[in-house]
C-alpha positions in Angstrom: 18.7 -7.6 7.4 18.7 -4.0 5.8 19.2 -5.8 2.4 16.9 -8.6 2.3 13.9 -6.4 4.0 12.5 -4.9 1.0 12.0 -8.2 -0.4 9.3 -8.4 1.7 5.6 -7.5 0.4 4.5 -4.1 1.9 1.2 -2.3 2.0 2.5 -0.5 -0.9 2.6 -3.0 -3.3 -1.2 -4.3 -2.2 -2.8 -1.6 -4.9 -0.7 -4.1 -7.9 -1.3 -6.5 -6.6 -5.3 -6.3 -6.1 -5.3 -4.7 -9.8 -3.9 -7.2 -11.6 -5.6 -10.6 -9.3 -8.8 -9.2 -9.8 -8.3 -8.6 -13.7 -6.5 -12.1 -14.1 -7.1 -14.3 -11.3 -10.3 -13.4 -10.0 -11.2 -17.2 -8.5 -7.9 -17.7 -6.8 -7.3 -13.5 -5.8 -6.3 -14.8 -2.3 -3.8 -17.9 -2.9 -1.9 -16.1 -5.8 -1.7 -12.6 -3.3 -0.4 -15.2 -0.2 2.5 -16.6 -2.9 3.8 -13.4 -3.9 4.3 -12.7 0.0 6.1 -16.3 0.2 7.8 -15.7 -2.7 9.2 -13.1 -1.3 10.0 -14.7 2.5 11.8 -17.7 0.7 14.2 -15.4 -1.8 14.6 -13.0 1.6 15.9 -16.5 3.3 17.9 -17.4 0.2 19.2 -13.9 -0.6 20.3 -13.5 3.6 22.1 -17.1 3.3 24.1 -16.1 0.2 25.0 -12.8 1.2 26.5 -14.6 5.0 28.2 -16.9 2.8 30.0 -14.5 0.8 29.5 -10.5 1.6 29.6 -10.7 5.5 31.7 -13.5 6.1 32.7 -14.4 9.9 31.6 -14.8 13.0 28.0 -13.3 14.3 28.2 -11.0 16.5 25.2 -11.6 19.2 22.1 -9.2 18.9 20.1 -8.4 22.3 17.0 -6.7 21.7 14.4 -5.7 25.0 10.7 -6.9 24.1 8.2 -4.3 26.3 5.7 -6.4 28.1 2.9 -7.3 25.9 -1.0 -6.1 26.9 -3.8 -6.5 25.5 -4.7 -3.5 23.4 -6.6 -0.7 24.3 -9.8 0.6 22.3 -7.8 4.3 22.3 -4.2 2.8 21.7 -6.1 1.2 18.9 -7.6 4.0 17.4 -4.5 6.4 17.8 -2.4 4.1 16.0 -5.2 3.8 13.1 -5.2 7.5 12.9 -1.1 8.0 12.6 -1.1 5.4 9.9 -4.0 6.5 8.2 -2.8 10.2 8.5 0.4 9.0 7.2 -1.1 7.2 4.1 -3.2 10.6 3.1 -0.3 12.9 3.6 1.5 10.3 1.0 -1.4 10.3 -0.9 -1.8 13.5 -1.1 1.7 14.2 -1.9 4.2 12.1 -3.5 1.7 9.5 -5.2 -0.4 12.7 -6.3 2.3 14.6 -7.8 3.3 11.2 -9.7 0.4 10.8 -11.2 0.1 14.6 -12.5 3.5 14.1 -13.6 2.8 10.7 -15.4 -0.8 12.6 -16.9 1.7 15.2 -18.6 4.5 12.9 -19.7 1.2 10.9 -21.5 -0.7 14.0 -22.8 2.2 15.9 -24.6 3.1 16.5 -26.9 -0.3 17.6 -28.5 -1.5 15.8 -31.1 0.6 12.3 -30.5 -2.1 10.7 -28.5 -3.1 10.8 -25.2 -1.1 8.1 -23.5 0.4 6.7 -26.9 4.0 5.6 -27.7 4.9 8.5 -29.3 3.8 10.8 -26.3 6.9 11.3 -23.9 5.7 8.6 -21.5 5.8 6.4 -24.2 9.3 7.9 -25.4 10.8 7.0 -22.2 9.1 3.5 -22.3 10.7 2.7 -26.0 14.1 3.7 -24.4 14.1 1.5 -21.4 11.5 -1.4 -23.4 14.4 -3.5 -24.3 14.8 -4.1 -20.6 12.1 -5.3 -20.0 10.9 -7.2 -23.4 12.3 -10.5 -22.6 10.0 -10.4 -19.8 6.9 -10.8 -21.7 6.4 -6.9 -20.9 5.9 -3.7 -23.2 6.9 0.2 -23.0 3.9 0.8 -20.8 5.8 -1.6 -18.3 8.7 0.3 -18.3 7.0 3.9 -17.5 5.2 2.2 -14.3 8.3 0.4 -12.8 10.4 3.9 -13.6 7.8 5.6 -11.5 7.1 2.6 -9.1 10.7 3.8 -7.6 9.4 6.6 -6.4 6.7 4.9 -4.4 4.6 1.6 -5.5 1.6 2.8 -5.5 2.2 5.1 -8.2 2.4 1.6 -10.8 -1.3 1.8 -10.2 -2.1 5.3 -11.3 0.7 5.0 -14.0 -1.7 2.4 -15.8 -4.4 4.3 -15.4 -3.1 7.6 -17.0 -1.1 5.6 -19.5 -4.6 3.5 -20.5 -6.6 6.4 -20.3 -9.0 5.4 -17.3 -8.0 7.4 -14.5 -8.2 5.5 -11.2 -11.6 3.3 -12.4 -10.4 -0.4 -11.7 -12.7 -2.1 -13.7 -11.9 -0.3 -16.5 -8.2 -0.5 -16.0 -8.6 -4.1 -15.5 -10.2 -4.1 -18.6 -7.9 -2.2 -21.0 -4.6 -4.5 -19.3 -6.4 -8.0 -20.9 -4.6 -6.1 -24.5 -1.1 -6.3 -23.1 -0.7 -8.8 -20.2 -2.1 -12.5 -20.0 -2.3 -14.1 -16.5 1.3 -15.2 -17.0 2.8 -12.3 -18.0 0.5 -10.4 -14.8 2.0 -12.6 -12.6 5.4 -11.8 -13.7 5.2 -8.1 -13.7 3.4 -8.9 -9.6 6.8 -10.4 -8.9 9.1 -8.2 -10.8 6.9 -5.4 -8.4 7.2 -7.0 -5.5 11.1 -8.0 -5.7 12.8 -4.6 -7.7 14.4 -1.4 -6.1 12.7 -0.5 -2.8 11.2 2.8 -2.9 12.8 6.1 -3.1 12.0 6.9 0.9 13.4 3.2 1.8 16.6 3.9 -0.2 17.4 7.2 2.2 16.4 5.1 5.1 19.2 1.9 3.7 21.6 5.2 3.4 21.1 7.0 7.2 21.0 3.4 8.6 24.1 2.0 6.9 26.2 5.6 6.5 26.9 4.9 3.3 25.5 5.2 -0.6 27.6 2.2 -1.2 25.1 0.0 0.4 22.0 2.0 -1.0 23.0 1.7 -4.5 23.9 -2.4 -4.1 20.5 -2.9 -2.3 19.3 -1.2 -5.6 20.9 -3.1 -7.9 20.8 -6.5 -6.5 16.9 -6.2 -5.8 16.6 -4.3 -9.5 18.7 -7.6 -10.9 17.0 -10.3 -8.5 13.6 -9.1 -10.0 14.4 -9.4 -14.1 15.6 -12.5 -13.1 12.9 -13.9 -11.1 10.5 -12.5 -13.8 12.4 -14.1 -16.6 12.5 -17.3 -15.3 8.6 -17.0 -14.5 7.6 -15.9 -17.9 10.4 -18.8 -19.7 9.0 -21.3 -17.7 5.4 -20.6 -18.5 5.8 -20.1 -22.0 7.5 -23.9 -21.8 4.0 -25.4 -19.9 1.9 -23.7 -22.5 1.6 -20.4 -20.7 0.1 -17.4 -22.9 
């Protein structure tokens, strides 16, 4: 269960997914959102029914769980839990996905006189190192800078864009500037490569206090990290075959 859970979409990985549906598949924003989160339900399935027929082979052991009794909600339990969550999302906001995106502002900015948010800037340094990765994909260096920093938190692919585009957080004109280096099947590749690759940096420690081990952390990782180039490779193969641009 600890393994195939971060294939699931999370609130996270909304911001990419709004970005890119409303750039490329503004008509149909709704049904291509609802298959990324059954894409990811039906590999969670597949992924749990491999790993019990080889990784955790035997018998079940039984799992009891006690369900409180269920109420209908209360206007103030309602608007305490709205405030922890929304509390929660501004502290991260205001922390982890803020420091990102300065960091991602100076990798794209220096060094002087390269171009702000150019290949030869260090963001773009880093991107040529890791774009071999990620070119059979139908994706470019720019790609590979946002997924690096996606680990962190996935929110941060959004900003990364921005900063690496040179629109800030405007999402009309980041919209804009991604019709140069994506087409809607390429989009839709990188959406499922977001959704299915390493779980965030906080849900890796939480796979490593759960489990007690790093062994565990580093193969939900990996497998997730290998589950998404292939996914995405077989999307952007299979396109290309229909007549996909």
């Amino acid at each position: 269960t600890i393994l195939v859970n971060p294939l699931m979409s999370c609130t996270a990985r909304l911001p990419v997914y709004a970005l890119f549906t409303a750039a490329f598949f503004a008509a149909h924003q709704g049904t291509v959102t609802f298959s990324l989160y059954l894409l990811g339900i039906v590999l969670a399935v597949a992924m749990a029914k491999l790993f019990r027929a080889t990784i955790f082979r035997g018998q079940s052991e039984p799992f009891v769980m006690e369900l409180p009794p269920y109420r209908w909600p209360t206007a103030k339990g309602t608007f305490i839990h709205m405030w922890e969550r929304g509390s929660l999302f501004l502290r991260k906001a205001g922390t982890v996905i803020l420091v990102g995106s300065v960091i991602i502002w100076v990798l794209s900015y220096f060094p002087t006189g390269a171009g702000y948010g150019s290949a030869a800037s260090l963001a773009g340094r880093i991107g040529r190192v890791f774009e071999p990765l990620v070119k059979p994909l139908g994706f470019d260096w720019r790609a590979a800078v946002a997924l690096i920093f996606g680990f962190v938190a996935k929110e941060i692919v959004v900003s990364t864009y921005g900063a690496l585009l040179g629109v800030g957080e405007s999402k009309a004109a980041t919209s804009a500037k991604l019709h140069r280096i994506f087409t809607p099947l390429t989009a839709y590749g990188f959406m499922a490569f977001t959704l299915l690759y390493t779980p965030c940096l906080a849900t890796v420690a939480v796979i490593r206090r759960e489990t007690g081990s790093w062994k565990w952390a580093a193969f939900a990782v990996g497998y997730s990290l290998a589950l998404a180039w292939l996914v995405a490779f077989a999307i952007y193969r299979i396109g290309l075959l229909f007549g996909g641009g």
